[in-house]
mmCIF file of the C-alpha atoms, coordinates in Angstrom:
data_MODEL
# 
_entry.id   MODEL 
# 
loop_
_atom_site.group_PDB 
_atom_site.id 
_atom_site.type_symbol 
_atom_site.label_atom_id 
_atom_site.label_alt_id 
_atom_site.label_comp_id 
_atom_site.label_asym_id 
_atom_site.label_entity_id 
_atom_site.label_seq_id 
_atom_site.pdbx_PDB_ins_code 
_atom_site.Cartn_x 
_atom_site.Cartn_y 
_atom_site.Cartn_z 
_atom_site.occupancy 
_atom_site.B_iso_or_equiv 
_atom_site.pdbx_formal_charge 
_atom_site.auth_seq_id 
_atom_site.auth_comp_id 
_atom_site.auth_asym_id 
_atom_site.auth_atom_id 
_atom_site.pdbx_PDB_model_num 
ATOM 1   C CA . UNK A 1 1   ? -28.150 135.617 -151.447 1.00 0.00 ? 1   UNK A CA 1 
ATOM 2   C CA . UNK A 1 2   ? -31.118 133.954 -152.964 1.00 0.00 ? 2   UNK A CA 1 
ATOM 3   C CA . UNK A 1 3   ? -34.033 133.437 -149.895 1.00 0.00 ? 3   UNK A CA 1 
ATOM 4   C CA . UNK A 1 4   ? -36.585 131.012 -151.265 1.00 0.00 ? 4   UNK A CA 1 
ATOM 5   C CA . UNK A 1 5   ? -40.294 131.184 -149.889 1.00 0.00 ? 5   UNK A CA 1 
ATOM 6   C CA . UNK A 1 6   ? -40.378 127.079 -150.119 1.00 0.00 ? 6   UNK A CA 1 
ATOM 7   C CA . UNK A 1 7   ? -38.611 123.878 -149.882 1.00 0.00 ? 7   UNK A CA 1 
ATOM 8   C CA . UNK A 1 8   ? -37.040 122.760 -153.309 1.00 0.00 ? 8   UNK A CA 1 
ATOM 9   C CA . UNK A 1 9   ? -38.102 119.300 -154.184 1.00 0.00 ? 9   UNK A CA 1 
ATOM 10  C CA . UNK A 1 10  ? -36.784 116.731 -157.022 1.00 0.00 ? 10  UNK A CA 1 
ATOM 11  C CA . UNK A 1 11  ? -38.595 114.592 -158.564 1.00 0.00 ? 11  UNK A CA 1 
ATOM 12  C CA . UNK A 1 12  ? -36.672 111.501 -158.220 1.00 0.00 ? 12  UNK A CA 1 
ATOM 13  C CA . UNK A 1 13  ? -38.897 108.757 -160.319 1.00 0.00 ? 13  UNK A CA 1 
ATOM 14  C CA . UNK A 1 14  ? -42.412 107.926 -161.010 1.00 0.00 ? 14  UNK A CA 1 
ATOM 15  C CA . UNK A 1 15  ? -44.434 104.686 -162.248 1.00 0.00 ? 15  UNK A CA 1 
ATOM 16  C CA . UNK A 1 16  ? -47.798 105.082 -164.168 1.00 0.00 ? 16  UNK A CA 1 
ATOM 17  C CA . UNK A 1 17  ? -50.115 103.325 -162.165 1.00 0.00 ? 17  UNK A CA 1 
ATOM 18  C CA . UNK A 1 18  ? -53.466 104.296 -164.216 1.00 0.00 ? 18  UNK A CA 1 
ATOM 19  C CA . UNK A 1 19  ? -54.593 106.298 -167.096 1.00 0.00 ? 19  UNK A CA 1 
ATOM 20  C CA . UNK A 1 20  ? -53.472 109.783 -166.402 1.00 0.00 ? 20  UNK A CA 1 
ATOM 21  C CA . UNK A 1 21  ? -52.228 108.580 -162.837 1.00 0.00 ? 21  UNK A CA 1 
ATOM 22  C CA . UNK A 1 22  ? -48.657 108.856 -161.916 1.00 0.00 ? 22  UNK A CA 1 
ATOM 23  C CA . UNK A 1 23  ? -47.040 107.480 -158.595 1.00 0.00 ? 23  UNK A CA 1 
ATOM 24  C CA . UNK A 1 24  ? -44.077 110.196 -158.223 1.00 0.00 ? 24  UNK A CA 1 
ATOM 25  C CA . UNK A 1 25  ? -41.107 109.580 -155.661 1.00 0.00 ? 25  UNK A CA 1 
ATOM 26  C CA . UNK A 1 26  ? -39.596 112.353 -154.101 1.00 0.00 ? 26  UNK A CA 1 
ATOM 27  C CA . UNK A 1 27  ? -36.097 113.186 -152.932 1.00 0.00 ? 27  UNK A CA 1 
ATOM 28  C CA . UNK A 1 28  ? -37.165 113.077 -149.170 1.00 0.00 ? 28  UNK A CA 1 
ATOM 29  C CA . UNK A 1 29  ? -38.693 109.461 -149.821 1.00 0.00 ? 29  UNK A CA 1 
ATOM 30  C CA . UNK A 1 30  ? -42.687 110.669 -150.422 1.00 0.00 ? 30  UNK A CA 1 
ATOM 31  C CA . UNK A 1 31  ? -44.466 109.154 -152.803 1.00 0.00 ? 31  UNK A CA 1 
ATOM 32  C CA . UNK A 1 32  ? -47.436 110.419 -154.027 1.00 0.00 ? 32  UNK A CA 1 
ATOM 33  C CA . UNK A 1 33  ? -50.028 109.354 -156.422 1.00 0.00 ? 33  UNK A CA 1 
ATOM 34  C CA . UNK A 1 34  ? -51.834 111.963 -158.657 1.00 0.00 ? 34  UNK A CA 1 
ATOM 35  C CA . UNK A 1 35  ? -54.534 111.586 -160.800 1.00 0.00 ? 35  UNK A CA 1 
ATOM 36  C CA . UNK A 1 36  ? -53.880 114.516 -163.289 1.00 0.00 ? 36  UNK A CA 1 
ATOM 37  C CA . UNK A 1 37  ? -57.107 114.254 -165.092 1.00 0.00 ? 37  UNK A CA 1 
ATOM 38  C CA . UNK A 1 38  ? -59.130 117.501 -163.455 1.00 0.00 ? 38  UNK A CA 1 
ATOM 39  C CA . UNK A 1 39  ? -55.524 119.320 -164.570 1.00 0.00 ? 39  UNK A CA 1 
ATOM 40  C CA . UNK A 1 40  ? -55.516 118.617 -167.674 1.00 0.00 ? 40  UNK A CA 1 
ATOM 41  C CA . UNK A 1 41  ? -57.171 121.935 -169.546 1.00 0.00 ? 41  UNK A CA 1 
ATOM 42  C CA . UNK A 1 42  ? -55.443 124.705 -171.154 1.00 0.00 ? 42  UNK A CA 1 
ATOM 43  C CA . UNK A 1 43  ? -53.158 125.206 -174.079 1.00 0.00 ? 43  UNK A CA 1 
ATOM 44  C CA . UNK A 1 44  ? -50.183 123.651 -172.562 1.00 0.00 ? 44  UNK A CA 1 
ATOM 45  C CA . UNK A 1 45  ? -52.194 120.711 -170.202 1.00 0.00 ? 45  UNK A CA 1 
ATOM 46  C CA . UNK A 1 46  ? -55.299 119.818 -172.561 1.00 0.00 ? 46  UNK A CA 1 
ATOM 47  C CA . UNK A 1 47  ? -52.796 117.654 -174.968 1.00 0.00 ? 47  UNK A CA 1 
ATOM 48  C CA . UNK A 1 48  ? -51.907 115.455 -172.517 1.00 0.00 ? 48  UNK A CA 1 
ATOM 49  C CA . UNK A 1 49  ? -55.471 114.371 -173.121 1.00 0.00 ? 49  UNK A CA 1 
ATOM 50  C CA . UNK A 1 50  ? -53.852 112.083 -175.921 1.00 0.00 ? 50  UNK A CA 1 
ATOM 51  C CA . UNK A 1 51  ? -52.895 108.753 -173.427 1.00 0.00 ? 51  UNK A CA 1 
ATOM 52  C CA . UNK A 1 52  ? -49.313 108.630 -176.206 1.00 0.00 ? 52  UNK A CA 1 
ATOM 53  C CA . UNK A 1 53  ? -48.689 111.937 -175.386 1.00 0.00 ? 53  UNK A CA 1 
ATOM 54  C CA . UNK A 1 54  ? -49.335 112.007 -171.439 1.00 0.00 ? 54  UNK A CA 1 
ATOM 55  C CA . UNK A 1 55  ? -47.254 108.194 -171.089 1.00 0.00 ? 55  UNK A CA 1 
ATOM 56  C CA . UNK A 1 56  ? -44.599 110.256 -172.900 1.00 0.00 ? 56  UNK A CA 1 
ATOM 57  C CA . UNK A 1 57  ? -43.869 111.671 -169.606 1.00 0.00 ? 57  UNK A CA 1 
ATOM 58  C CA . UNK A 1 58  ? -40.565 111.534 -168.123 1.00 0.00 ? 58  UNK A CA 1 
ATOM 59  C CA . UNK A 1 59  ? -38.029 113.196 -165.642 1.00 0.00 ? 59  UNK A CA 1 
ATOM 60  C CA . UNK A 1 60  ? -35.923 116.167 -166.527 1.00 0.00 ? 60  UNK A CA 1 
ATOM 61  C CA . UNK A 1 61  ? -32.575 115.393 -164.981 1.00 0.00 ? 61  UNK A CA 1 
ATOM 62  C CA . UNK A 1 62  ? -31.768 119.065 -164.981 1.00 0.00 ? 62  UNK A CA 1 
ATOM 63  C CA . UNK A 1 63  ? -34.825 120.459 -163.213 1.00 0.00 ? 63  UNK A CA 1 
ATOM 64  C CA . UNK A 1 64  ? -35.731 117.449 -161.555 1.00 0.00 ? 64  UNK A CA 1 
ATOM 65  C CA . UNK A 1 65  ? -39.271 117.345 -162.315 1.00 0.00 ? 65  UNK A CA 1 
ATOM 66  C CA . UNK A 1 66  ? -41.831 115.843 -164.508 1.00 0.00 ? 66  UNK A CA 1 
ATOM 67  C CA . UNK A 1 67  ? -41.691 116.653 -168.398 1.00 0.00 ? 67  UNK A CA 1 
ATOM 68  C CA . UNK A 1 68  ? -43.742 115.793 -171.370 1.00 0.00 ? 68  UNK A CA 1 
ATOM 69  C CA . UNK A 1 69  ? -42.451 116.397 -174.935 1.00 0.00 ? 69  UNK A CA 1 
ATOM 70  C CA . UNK A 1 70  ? -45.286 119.183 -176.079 1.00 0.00 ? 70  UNK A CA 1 
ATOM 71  C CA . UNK A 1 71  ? -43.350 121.191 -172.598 1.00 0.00 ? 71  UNK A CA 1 
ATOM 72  C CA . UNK A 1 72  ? -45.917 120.781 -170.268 1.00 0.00 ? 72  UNK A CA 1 
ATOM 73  C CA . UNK A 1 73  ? -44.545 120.626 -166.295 1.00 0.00 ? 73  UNK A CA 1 
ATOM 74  C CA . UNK A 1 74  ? -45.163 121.273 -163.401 1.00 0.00 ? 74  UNK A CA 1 
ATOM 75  C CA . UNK A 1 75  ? -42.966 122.444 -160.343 1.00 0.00 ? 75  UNK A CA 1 
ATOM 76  C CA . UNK A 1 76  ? -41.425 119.628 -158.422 1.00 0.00 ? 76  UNK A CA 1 
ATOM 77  C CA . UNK A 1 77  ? -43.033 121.432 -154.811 1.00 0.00 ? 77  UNK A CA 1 
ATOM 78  C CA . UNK A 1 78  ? -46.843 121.694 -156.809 1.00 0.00 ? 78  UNK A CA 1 
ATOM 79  C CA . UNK A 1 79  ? -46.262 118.105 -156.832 1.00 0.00 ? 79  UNK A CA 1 
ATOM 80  C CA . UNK A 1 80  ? -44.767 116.913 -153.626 1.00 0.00 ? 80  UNK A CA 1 
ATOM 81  C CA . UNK A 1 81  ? -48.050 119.156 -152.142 1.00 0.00 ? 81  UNK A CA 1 
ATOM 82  C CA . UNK A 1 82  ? -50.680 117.665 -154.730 1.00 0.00 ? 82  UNK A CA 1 
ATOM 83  C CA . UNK A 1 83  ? -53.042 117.286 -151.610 1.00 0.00 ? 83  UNK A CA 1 
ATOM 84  C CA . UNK A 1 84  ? -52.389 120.852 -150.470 1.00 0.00 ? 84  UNK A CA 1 
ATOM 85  C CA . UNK A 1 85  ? -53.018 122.377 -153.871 1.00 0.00 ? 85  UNK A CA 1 
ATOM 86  C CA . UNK A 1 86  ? -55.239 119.851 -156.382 1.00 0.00 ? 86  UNK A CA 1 
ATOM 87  C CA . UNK A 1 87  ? -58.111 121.522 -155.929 1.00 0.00 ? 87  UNK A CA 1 
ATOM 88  C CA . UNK A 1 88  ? -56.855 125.209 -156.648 1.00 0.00 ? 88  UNK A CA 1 
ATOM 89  C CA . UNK A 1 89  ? -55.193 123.387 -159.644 1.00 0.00 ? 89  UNK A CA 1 
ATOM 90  C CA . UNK A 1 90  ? -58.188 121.854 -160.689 1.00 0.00 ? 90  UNK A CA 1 
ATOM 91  C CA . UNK A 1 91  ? -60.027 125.528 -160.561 1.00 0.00 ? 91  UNK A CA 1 
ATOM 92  C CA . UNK A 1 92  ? -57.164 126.905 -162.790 1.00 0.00 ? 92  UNK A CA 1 
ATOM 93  C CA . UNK A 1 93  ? -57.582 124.329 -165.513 1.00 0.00 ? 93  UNK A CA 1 
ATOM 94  C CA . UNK A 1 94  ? -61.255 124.957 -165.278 1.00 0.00 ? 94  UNK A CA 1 
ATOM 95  C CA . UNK A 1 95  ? -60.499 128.633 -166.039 1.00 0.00 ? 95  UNK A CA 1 
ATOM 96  C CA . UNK A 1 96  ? -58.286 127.584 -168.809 1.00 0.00 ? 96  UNK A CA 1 
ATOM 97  C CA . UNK A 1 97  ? -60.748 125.072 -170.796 1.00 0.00 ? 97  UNK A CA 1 
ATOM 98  C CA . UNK A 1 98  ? -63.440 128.382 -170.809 1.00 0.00 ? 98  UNK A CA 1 
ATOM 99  C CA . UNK A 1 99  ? -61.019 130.762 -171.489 1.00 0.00 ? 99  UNK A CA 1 
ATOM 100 C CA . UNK A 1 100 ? -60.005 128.275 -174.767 1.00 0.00 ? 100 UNK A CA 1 
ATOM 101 C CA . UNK A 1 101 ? -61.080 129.582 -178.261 1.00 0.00 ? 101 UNK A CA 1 
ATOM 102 C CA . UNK A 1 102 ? -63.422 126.926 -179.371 1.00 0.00 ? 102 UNK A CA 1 
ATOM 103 C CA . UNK A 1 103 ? -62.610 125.139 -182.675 1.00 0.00 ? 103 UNK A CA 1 
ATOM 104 C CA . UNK A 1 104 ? -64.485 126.287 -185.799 1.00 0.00 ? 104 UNK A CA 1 
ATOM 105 C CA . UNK A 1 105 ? -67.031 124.084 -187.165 1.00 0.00 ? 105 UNK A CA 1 
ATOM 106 C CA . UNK A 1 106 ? -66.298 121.921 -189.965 1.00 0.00 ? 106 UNK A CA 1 
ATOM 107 C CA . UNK A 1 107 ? -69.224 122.942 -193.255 1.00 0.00 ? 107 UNK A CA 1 
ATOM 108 C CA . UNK A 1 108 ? -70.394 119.776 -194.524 1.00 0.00 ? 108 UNK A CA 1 
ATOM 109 C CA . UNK A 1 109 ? -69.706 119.046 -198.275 1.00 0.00 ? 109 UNK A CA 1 
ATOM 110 C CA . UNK A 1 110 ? -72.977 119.355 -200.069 1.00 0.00 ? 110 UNK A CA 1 
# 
């Protein structure tokens, strides 16, 4: 038997309300709206940067949760508790932007 330390949630729908804002509807009738903006860092996050990209989103109807096309998810309970855990999430993508390699400069054609 399988014991499971939290609830499962699905992801059941979501609007875009603002840039990088999603209104997501849950399977227990929540509905929460996230800003994703202080998330968006990292290799996997820091694309969605790209407004295409992040209203690209949409809902996996096998793992019930939110899915953009570069792979980027996130677990359906990280966002039924968005208040719970923004800010740790937040702190995480701050980790990953400073833990990105920076781009090397372009030289200048002289």
């Amino acid at each position: 038997m399988i014991v499971v330390g939290h609830p499962i949630h699905r992801v059941e729908s979501f609007e875009i309300v603002a840039a990088y804002t999603l209104r997501v509807s849950f399977e227990d009738g929540l509905s929460r709206t996230i800003d994703f903006r202080p998330v968006l860092e990292g290799e996997l996050y820091a694309p969605l940067q790209d407004r295409r990209l992040f209203d690209a989103v949409f809902v996996d109807p096998e793992v019930h949760t939110l899915v953009w096309p570069n792979g980027a998810d996130f677990d359906p309970a990280t966002l039924h508790d968005w208040p719970v855990v923004a800010e740790q999430m937040a702190a995480m993508a701050r980790r990953w932007a400073a833990d990105m390699p920076s781009l090397p400069l372009r030289k200048s054609a002289s």
